[in-house]
C-alpha positions as CSV (number, residue, x, y, z in Angstrom):
1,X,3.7,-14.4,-10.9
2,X,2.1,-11.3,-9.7
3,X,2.8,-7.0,-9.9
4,X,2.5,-4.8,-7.0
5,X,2.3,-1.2,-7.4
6,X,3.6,1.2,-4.4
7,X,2.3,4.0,-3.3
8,X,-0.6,6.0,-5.1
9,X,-1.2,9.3,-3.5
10,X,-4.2,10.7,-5.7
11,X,-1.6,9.9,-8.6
12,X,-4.0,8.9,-10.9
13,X,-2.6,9.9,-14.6
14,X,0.8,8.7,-13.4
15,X,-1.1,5.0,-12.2
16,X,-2.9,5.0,-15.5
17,X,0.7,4.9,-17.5
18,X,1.9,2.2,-14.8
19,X,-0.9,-0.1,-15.0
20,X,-1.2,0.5,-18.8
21,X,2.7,-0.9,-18.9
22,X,2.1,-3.8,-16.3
23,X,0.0,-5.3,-18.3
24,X,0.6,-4.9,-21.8
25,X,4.3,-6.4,-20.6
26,X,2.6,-9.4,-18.9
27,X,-1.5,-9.8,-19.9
28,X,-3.6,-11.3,-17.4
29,X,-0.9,-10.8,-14.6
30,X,-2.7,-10.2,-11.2
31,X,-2.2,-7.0,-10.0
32,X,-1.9,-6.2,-6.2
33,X,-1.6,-2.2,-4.6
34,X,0.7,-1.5,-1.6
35,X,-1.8,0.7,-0.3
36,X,-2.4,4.5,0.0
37,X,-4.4,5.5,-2.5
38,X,-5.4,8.3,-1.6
39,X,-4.4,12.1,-0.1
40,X,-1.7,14.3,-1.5
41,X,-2.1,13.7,-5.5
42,X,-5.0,15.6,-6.9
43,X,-7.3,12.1,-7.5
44,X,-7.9,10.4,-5.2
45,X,-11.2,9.6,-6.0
46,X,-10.0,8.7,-9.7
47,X,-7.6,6.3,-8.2
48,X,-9.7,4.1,-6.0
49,X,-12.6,3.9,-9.0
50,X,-9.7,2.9,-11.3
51,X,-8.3,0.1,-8.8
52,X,-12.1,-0.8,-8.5
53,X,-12.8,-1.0,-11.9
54,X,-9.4,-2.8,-12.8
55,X,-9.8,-5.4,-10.3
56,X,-6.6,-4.3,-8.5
57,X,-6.1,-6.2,-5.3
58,X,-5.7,-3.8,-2.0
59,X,-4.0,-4.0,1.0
60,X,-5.0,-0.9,2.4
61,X,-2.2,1.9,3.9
62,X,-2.5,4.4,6.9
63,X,-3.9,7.0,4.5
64,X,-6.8,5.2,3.3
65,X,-7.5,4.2,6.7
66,X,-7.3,7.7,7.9
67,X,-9.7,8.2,5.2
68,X,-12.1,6.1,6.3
69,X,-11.9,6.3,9.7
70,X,-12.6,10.2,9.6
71,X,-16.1,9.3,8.5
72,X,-17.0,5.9,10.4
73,X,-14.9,6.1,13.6
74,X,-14.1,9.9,14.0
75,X,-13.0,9.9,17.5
76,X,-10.5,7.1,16.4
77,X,-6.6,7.9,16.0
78,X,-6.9,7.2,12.5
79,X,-9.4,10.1,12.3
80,X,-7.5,12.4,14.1
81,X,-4.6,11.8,12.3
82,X,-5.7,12.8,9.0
83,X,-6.2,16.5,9.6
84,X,-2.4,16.6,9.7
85,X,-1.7,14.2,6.8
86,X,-2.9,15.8,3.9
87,X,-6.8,15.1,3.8
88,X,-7.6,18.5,1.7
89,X,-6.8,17.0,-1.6
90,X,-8.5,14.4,-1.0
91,X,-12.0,15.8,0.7
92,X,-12.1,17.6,-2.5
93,X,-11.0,15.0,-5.1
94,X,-14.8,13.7,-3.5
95,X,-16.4,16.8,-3.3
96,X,-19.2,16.1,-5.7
97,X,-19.0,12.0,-5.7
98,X,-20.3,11.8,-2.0
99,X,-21.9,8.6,-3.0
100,X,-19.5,7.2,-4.7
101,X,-17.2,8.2,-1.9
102,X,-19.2,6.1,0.7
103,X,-19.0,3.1,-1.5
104,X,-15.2,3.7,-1.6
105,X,-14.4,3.7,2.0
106,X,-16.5,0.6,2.5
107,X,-14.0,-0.9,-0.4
108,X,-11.2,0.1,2.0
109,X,-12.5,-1.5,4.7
110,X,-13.1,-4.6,2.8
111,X,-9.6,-5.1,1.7
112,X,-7.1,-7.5,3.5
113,X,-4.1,-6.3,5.7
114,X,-1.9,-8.4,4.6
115,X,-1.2,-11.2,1.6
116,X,0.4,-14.1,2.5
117,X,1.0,-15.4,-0.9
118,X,3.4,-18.3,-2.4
119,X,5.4,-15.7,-4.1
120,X,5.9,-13.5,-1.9
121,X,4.2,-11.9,1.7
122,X,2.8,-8.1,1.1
123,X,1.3,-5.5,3.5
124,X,1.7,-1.9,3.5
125,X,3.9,-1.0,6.0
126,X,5.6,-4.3,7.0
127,X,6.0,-6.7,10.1
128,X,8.4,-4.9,12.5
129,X,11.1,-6.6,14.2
130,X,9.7,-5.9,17.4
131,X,6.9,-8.9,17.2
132,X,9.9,-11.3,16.9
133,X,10.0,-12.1,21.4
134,X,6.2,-12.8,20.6
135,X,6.9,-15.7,18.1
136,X,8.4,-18.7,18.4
137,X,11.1,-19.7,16.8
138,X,9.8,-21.7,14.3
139,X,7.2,-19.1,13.3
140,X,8.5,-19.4,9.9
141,X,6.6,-22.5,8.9
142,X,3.5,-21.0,9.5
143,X,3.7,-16.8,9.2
144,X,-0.5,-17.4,10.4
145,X,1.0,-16.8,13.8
146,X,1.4,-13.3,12.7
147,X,-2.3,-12.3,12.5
148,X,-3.8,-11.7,15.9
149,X,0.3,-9.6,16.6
150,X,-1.2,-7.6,13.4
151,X,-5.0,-6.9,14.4
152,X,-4.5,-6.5,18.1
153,X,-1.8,-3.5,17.2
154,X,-3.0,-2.4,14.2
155,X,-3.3,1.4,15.6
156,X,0.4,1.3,16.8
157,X,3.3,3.2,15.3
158,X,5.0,-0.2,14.9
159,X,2.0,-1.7,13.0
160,X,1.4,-2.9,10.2
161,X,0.1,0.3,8.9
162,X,2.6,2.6,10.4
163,X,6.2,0.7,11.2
164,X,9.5,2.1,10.1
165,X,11.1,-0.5,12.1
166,X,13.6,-2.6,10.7
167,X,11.3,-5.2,9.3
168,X,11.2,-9.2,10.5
169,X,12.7,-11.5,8.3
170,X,9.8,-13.8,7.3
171,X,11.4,-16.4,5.4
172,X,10.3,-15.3,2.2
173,X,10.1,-11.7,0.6
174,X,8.1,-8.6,1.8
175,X,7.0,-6.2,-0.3
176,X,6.0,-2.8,1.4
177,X,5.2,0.9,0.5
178,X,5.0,3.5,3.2
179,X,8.7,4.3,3.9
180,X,9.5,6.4,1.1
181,X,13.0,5.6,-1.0
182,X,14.5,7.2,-4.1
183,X,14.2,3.8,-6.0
184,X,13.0,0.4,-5.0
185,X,15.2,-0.7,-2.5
186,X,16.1,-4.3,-1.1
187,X,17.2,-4.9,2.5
188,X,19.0,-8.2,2.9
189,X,18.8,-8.6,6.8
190,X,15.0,-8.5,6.4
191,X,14.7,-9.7,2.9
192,X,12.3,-7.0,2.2
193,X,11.7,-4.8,-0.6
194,X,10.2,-1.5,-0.7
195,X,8.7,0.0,-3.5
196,X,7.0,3.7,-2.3
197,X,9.4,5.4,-4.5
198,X,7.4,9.2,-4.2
199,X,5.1,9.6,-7.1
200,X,3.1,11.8,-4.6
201,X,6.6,14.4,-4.5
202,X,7.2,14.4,-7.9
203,X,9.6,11.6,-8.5
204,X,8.1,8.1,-9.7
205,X,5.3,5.7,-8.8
206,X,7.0,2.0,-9.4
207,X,5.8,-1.5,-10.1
208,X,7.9,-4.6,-9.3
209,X,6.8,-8.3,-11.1
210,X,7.6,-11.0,-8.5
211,X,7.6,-14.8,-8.7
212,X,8.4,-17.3,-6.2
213,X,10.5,-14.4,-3.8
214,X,12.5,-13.4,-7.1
215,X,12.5,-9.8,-8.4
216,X,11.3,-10.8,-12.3
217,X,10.9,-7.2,-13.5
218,X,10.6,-3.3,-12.2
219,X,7.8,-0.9,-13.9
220,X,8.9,2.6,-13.5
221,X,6.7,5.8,-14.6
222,X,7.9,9.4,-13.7
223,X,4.7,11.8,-11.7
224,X,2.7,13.2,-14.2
225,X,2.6,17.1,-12.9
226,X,-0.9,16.8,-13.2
227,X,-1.2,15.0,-10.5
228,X,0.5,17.2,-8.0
229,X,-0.1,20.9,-9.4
């Protein structure tokens, strides 16, 4: 049984409350992110020392590859890309932990792409449809096939960072972030479940408990205005 929180966004009084409720529900559960930590919320600093300090397993999203890209591979896409996805909140949120900052971005870069897990398969944005005519059909026994599809198009808008394709039915559940929903939301055809339910616009940051591919629970915490005022 694990948690998986969606996506942050410099939320970091609103992910305080979540995590606070994920594990006082279920102690000693581990706890996974969706990815995108930082940019838009007013913390984003606070947020990626909180999922360091909490032990909080990352799979990293665009934004916090944006992030830190801009300062170890400027010329990259990534790095151009976050000028236009809201990098001033977060430059800021860093302006006197420059330090601490570098350390961060390193911890980023550490983090897996993708968790291929027994109760359930998470990454940020998903596996797109699209890689199907690349796999055969039997790609379902062993989803390690997928890898070198996800690495060798990682800077693609149907990546694993960026998709909002229809996603590719794995066999087993995905949990994503990225595409942004009112409330979690579970698409049969490609048994995948998204949790990025806004907490950077003011509506919720949300939690789901999964074991085995089963929905066991949903953690739900309305934006602190805090964070986004």
């Amino acid at each position: 049984m694990i948690a998986i929180i969606g996506d942050i966004h410099g939320c970091y009084y609103t992910l305080e409350e979540l995590y606070n409720e994920i594990i006082n529900r279920y102690p000693g559960i581990p706890v996974y992110s969706i990815g995108d930590l930082v940019d838009r919320g007013n913390f984003s600093y606070e947020v990626v020392k909180f999922v360091k300090e909490k032990n909080i397993i990352l799979t990293p999203g665009n934004h916090d590859y944006m992030f830190y890209h801009f300062f170890k591979e400027p010329s990259s896409i990534f790095a151009r890309s976050w000028f236009f996805n809201g990098n001033e909140s977060t430059l800021l949120s860093y302006e006197k932990h420059e330090k601490e900052m570098f350390e961060h971005i390193e911890f980023i870069k550490s983090a897996q792409l993708f968790y291929n897990l027994e109760d359930c398969f998470i990454s940020h944005a998903g596996i797109s449809v699209y890689y199907e005519k690349f796999l055969p059909q039997d790609f379902r026994n062993n989803l390690d096939l997928l890898e070198p599809l996800i690495y060798n198009d990682i800077s693609s808008d149907r990546g694993i960072m960026w998709t909002r394709d229809p996603l590719l039915n794995l066999g087993k559940l995905q949990v994503v972030g990225h595409t942004k929903q009112p409330d979690i939301t579970y698409i049969e055809d490609s048994n995948a479940l998204y949790i990025d339910t806004g907490a950077c616009v003011g509506n919720k940051l949300s939690a789901v408990i999964i074991e085995k591919n089963s929905i066991i629970d949903t953690i739900q915490v309305k934006t602190h205005l805090e964070d986004i005022i």
